[in-house]
TIFI-852937 format. One line per 8 residues: number of its first residue (from 1); their letters; for each residue x, y, z of C-alpha. Coordinates in Angstrom, 2 decimals, padded with zeros to 5 digits. Example, Ala and Ser with C-alpha at 12.3 -4.5 7.8 and 13.67 -1.06 7.14 Angstrom:
1> AS> 012.30 -004.50 007.80; 013.67 -001.06 007.14 $
END
This chain:
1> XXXXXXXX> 117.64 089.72 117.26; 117.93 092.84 115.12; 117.95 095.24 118.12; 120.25 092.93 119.04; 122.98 093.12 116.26; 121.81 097.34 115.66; 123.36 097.82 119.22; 126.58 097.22 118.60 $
9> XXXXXXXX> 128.44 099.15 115.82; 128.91 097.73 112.59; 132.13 096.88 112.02; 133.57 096.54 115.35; 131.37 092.98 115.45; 133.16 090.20 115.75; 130.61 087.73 114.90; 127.97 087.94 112.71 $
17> XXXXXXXX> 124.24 086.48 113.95; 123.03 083.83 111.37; 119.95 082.44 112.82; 121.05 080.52 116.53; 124.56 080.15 115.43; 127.75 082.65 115.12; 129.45 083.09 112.15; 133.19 084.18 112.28 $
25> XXXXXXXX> 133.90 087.56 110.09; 136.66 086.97 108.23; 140.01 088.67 109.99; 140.68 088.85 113.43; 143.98 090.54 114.00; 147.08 089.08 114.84; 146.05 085.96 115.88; 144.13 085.31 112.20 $
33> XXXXXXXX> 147.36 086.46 110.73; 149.47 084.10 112.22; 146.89 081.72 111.52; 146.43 082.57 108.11; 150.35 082.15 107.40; 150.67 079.17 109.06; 148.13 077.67 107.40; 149.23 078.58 103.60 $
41> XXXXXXXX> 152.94 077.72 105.49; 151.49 073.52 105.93; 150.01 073.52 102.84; 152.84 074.38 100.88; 154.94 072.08 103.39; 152.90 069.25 102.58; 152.94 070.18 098.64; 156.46 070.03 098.55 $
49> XXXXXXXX> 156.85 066.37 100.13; 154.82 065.15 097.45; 156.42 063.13 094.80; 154.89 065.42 092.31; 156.97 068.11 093.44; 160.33 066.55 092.97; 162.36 066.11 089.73; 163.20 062.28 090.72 $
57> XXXXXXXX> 159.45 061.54 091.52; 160.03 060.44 095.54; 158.78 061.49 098.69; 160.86 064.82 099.60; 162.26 065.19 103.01; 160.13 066.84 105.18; 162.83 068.71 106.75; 164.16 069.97 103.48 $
65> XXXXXXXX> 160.13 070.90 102.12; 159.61 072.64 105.25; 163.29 074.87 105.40; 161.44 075.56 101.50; 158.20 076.18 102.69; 159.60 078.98 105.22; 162.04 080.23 102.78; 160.17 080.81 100.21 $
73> XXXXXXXX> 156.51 082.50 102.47; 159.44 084.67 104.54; 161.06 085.58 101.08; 164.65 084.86 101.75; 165.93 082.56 099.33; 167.87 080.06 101.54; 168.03 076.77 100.40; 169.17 073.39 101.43 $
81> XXXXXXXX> 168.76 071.80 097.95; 169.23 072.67 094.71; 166.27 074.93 093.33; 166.15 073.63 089.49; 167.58 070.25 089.99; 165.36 068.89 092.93; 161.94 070.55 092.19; 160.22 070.20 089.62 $
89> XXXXXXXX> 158.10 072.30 087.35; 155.13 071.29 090.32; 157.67 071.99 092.98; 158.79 075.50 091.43; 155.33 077.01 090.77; 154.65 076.15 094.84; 157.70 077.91 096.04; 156.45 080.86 093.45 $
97> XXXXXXXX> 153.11 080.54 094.56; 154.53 081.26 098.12; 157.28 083.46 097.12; 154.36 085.68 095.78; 151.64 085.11 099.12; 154.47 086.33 101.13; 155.51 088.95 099.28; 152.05 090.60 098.64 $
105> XXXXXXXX> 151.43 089.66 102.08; 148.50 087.50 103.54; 146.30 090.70 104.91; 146.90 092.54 101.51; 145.53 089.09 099.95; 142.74 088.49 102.36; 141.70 092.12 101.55; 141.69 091.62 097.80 $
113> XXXXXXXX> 139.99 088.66 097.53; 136.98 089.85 100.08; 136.91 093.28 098.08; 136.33 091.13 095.15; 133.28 089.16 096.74; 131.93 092.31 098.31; 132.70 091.48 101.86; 133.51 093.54 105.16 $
121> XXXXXXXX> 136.60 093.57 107.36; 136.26 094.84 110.92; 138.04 098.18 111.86; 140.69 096.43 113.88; 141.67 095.16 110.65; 141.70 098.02 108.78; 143.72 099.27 111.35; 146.24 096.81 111.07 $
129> XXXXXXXX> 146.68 097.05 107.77; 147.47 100.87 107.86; 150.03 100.28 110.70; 151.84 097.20 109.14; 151.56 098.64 105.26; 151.65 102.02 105.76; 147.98 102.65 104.17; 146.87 106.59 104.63 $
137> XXXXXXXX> 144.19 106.00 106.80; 141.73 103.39 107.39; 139.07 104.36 104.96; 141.44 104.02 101.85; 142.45 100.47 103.35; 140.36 098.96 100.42; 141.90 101.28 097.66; 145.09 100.97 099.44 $
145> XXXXXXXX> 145.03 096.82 098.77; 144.34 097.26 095.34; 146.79 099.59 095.02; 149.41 097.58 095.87; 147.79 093.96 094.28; 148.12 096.26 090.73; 151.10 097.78 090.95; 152.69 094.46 092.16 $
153> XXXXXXXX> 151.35 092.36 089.34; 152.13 095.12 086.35; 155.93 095.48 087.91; 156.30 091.71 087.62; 154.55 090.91 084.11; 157.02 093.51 082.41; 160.00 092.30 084.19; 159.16 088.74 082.94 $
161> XXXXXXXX> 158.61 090.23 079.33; 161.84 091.94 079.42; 163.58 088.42 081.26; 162.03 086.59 078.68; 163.45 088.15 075.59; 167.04 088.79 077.58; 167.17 084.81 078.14; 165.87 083.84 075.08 $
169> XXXXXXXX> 169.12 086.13 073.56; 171.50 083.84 075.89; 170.23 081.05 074.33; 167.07 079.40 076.05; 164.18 078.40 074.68; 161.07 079.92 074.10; 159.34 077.66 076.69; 162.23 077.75 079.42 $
177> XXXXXXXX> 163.05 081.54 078.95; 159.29 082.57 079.87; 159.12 080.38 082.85; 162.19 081.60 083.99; 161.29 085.25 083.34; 158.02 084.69 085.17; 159.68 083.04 088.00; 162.93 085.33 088.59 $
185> XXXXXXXX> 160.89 088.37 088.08; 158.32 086.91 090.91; 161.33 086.60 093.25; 162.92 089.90 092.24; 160.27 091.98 092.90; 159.32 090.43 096.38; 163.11 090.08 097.13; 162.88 086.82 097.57 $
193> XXXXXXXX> 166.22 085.29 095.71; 165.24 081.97 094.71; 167.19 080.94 090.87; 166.55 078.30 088.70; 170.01 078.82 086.59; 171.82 076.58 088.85; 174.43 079.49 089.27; 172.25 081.99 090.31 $
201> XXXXXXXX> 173.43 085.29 088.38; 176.88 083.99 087.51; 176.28 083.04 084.26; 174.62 086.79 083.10; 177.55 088.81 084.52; 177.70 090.75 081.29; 174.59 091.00 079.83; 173.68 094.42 081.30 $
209> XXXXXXXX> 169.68 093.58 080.58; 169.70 090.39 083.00; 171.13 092.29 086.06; 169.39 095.89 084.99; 165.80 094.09 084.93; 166.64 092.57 088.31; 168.22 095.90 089.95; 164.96 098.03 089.16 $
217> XXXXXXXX> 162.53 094.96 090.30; 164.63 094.76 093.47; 164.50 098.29 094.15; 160.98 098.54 093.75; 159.75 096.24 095.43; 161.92 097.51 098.23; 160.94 100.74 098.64; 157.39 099.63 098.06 $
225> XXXXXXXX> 154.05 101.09 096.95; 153.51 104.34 098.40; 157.17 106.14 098.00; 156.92 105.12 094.24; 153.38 105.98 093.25; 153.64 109.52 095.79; 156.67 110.37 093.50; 155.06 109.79 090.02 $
233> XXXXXXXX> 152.28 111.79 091.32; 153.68 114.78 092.76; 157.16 114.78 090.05; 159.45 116.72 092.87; 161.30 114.96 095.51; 160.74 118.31 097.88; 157.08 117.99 097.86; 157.01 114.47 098.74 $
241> XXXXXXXX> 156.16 113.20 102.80; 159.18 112.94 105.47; 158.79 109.35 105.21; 159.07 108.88 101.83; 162.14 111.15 101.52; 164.23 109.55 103.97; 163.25 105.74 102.45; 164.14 107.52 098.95 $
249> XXXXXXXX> 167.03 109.76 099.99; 168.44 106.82 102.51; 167.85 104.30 100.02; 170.11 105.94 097.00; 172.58 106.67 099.79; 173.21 102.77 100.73; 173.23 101.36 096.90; 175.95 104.04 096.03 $
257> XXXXXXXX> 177.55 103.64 099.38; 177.16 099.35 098.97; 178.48 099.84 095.72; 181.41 102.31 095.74; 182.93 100.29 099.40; 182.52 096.56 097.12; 183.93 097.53 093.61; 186.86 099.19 095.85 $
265> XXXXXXXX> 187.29 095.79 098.09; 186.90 093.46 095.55; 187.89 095.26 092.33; 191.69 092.58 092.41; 189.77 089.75 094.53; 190.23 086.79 091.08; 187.49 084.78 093.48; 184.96 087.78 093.12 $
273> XXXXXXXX> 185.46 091.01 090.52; 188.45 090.42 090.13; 187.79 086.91 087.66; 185.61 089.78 085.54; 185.87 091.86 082.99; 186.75 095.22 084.12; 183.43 096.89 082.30; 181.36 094.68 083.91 $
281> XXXXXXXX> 182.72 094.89 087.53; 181.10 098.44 088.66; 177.37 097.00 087.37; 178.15 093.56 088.91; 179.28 095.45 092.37; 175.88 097.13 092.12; 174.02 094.30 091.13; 175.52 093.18 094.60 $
289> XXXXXXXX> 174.85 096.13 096.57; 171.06 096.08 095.72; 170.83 092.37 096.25; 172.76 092.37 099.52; 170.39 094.30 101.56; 166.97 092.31 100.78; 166.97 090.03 097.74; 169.39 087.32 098.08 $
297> XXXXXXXX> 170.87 087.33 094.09; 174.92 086.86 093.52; 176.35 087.52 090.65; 179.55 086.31 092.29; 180.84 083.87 094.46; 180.34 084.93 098.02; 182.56 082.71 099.60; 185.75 084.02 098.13 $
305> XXXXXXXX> 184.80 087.68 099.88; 187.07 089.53 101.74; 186.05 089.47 105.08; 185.33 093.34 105.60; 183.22 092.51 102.27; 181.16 090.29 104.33; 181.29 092.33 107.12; 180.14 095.05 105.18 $
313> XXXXXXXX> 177.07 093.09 103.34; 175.69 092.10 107.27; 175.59 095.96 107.73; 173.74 096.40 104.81; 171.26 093.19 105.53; 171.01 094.53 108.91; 168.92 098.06 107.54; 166.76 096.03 104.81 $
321> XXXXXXXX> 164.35 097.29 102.83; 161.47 099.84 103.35; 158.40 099.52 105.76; 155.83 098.56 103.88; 157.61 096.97 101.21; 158.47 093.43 100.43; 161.64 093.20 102.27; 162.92 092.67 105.84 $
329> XXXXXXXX> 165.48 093.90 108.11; 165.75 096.84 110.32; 164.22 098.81 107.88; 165.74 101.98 106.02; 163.29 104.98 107.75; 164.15 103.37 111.19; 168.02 103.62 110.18; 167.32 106.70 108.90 $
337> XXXXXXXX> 165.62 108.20 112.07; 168.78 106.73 113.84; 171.31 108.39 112.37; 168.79 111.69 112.79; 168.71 111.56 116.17; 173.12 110.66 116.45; 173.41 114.06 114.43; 171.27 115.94 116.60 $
345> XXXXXXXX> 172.63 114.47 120.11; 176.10 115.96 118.45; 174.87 118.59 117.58; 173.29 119.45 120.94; 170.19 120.03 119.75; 167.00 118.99 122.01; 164.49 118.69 118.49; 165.27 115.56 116.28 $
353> XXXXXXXX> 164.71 117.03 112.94; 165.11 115.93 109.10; 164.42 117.71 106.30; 163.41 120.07 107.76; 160.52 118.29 109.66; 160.58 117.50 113.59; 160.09 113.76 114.40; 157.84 113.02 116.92 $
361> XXXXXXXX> 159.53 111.68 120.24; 157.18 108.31 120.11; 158.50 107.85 116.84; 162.36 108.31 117.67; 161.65 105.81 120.45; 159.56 102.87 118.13; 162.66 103.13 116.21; 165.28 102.52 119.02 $
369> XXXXXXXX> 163.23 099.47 120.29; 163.12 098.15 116.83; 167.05 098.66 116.61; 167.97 096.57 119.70; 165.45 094.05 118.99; 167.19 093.42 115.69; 170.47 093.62 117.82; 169.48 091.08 120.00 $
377> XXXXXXXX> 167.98 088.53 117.15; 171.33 088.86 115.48; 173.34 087.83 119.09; 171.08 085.06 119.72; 170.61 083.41 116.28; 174.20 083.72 115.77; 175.10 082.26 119.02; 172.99 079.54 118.64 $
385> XXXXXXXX> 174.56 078.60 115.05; 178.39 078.69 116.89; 177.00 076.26 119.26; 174.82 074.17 116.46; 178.02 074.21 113.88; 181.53 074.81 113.57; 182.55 077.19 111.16; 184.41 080.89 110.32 $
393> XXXXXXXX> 182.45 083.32 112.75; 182.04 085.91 110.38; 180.39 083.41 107.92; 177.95 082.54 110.49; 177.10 085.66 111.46; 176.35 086.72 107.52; 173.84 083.19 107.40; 172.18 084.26 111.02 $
401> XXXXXXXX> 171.60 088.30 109.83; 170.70 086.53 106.31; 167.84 084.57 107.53; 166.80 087.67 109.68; 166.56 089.91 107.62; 165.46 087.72 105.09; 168.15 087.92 102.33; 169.07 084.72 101.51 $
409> XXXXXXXX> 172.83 085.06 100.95; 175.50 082.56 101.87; 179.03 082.61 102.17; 179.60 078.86 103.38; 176.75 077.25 101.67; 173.12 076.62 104.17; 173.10 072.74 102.56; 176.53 072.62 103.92 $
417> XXXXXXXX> 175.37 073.65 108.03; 173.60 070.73 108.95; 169.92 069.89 110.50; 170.27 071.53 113.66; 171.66 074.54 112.16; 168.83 074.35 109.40; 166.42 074.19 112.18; 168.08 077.24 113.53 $
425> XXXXXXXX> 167.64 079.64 110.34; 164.02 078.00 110.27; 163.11 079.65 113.43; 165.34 082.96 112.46; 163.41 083.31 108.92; 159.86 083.01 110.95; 161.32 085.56 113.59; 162.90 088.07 111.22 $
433> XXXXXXXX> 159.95 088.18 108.92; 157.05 088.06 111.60; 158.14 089.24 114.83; 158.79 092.66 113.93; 155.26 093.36 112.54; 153.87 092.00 115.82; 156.32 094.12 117.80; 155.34 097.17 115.61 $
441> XXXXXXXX> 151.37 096.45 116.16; 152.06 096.15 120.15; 153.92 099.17 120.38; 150.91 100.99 118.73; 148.33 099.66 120.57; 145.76 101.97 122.40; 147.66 103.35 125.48; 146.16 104.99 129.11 $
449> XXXXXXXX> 147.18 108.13 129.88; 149.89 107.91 133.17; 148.00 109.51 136.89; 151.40 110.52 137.12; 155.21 110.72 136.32; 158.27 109.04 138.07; 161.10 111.71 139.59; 163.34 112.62 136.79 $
457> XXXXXX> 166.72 111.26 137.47; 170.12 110.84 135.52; 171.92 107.85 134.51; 175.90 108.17 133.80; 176.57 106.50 129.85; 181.16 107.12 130.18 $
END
């Protein structure tokens, strides 16, 4: 038996001898990650149709603790009831609970808790953890995990202090301001958009420490852990990795951008910024800027938008957060490496280049696949809500990139759509939150070299 097992490479095992039987090693790849989610994804389904979890003390519709459930794991923020009047205190610490899972992310999790009982993962594991989180290389996987477990958990106990005493000032009590400090600093920082105010942000739109607590959490935790710990380390933005320059440089240039093209929209709009007090409008049109593109927060109501407002906040939902980070969508380096490769195609240039750097062609071409699959998500989740509901077509297209990207902004209200649109966003959260990993994983699976190349022909594009 021990010749047996000394054989075969440790770590590339997938079973572990124990006597006459096999053992399963904890992780398996994508199929234990889907697993894993969907597991955590029942339990917290089944939580939340407990009467325990509800404020009246009844059985909760499974459709409606499911559409939670999914909301809450994929971080988006949709909801079909209302967050502090349904749940209760039961119900809201299992949508945190998930908020968080999600968030962190199930292999970051698994990782954490096995480091902490002295257990292995396999190196197919490791791999995927360095591919999906962007960890430096496989054996600072471990470190990597706890990296990321610390620096989450410190970002979101001092934005809870600092919610804390800003709610208490509005008013709260001691009890209710630390919950909700705890809980909107949770959902900040993993961009997940979930309120228990009832009005979301509405009621804070001029106290600048409310929306400045929930602008740095939301930044953070979408840009992630590496780009923020490489630039505390190294103090100069020109010493710091192509990749984390263009998720810093391209994230700066959407919040301004997001910012400067709202405030200017929606500066005499009396349903939006214009119903505000002119000093508070620029931070409120940042506020939305930053929420727009991963975390689901208004400060305003979204309805009364001009449409090239709306327009404009798909565009923005549509390139997301950073790889790596807590958010979804297209993802800012891919959008990044986009517009790269538009400037040199103008420019005539054969050598895709920022920053000085070259980007490898296998990159460039990851990053166009990723594009149209994001394309194509948006055409066929929107299509299906047209045919599952009858509303504006712009609003529909904002829910349908929404639940993609997983934002969790609406314009026409998700309780408001119906079951078989809720169904709809249901599958569009999973798909938007998931699929992209796995496509990501696939595309950098171990390839055969060709025996040899096709003729080299042209295609006509006008």
């Amino acid at each position: 038996m021990r010749d047996a097992q000394a054989a075969v490479p440790r770590g590339i095992l997938t079973t572990q001898m124990v006597g006459k039987r096999r053992r399963p090693v904890v992780g398996s790849g994508i199929g234990q990650l889907a697993i894993g989610f969907g597991l955590i994804l029942l339990a917290g389904t089944l939580l939340l149709s407990t009467p325990i979890a509800s404020e009246e003390r009844s059985w909760v519709n499974p459709k409606d603790a499911l559409f939670t459930a999914v909301s809450a794991i994929c971080v988006t923020g949709l909801t079909v009831v209302d967050t502090p009047t349904h749940w209760s205190t039961f119900g809201e610490a299992v949508i945190l609970v998930l908020i968080q899972i999600g968030g962190l992310g199930y292999m970051v999790g698994t990782t954490v808790v096995m480091w902490a009982l002295g257990r292995r993962i396999g190196i197919r594991d490791r791999n995927m953890l360095r591919l999906y989180y962007g960890a430096p290389s496989m054996h600072e996987t471990f470190s990597f995990a706890r990296g990321v477990a610390v620096f989450t958990f410190i970002s979101e106990a001092l934005g809870a202090l600092v919610l804390w005493g800003a709610f208490r000032a509005e008013g709260e009590s001691s009890g209710t301001a630390a919950w909700w400090g705890i809980f909107h600093s949770v959902s900040a920082f993993n961009n997940a958009g979930f309120s228990l105010t009832g009005r979301d942000m509405t009621p804070y739109t001029g106290n600048p420490i409310i929306l400045g607590t929930l602008i740095v959490l939301i930044v953070l935790g979408g840009i992630g852990f590496i780009p923020v710990v490489t630039i505390m380390r190294r103090r100069s933005f020109t010493r710091l990795p192509l990749d984390n320059k263009l998720i810093l440089a391209t994230t700066a240039v959407l919040l301004i951008s997001g910012a400067t093209f709202t405030a200017a929209d929606e500066w005499n709009n009396d349903r939006t910024l214009g119903s505000l007090d002119p000093i508070e409008r620029p931070l409120v049109a940042l506020f939305q800027s930053t929420s727009a593109r991963t975390a689901g927060f208004s400060a305003i109501d979204l309805s009364g938008m001009h449409d090239q407002t709306k327009l404009a906040t798909v565009g923005l939902m549509f390139v997301g957060a950073a790889a790596g980070s807590t958010g979804g969508g297209l993802k800012v380096g891919a959008f990044a490496l986009l517009f790269a490769v538009m400037v040199a195609t103008v420019r005539g240039s054969e050598e895709v280049s920022a920053f000085r750097r070259r980007i490898p062609a296998a990159v460039i071409q990851q990053a166009t696949t990723l594009a149209l699959y994001h394309v194509a998500l948006l055409f066929g989740f929107a299509f299906a809500l047209t045919m599952a509901v009858e509303r504006p077509f712009i609003d529909l297209v904002f829910e349908a990139q929404s639940a993609i990207s997983t934002v969790g902004l609406s314009t026409t209200g998700t309780v408001s759509l119906g079951s078989s649109a809720h169904f709809v966003l249901i599958v569009a959260m999973l798909a938007g939150r998931f699929s992209p990993v796995m496509l990501v994983l696939y595309m950098n699976r171990p390839r055969r070299k060709v025996a040899y190349h096709h003729p080299v022909d042209s295609v006509r594009l006008s």
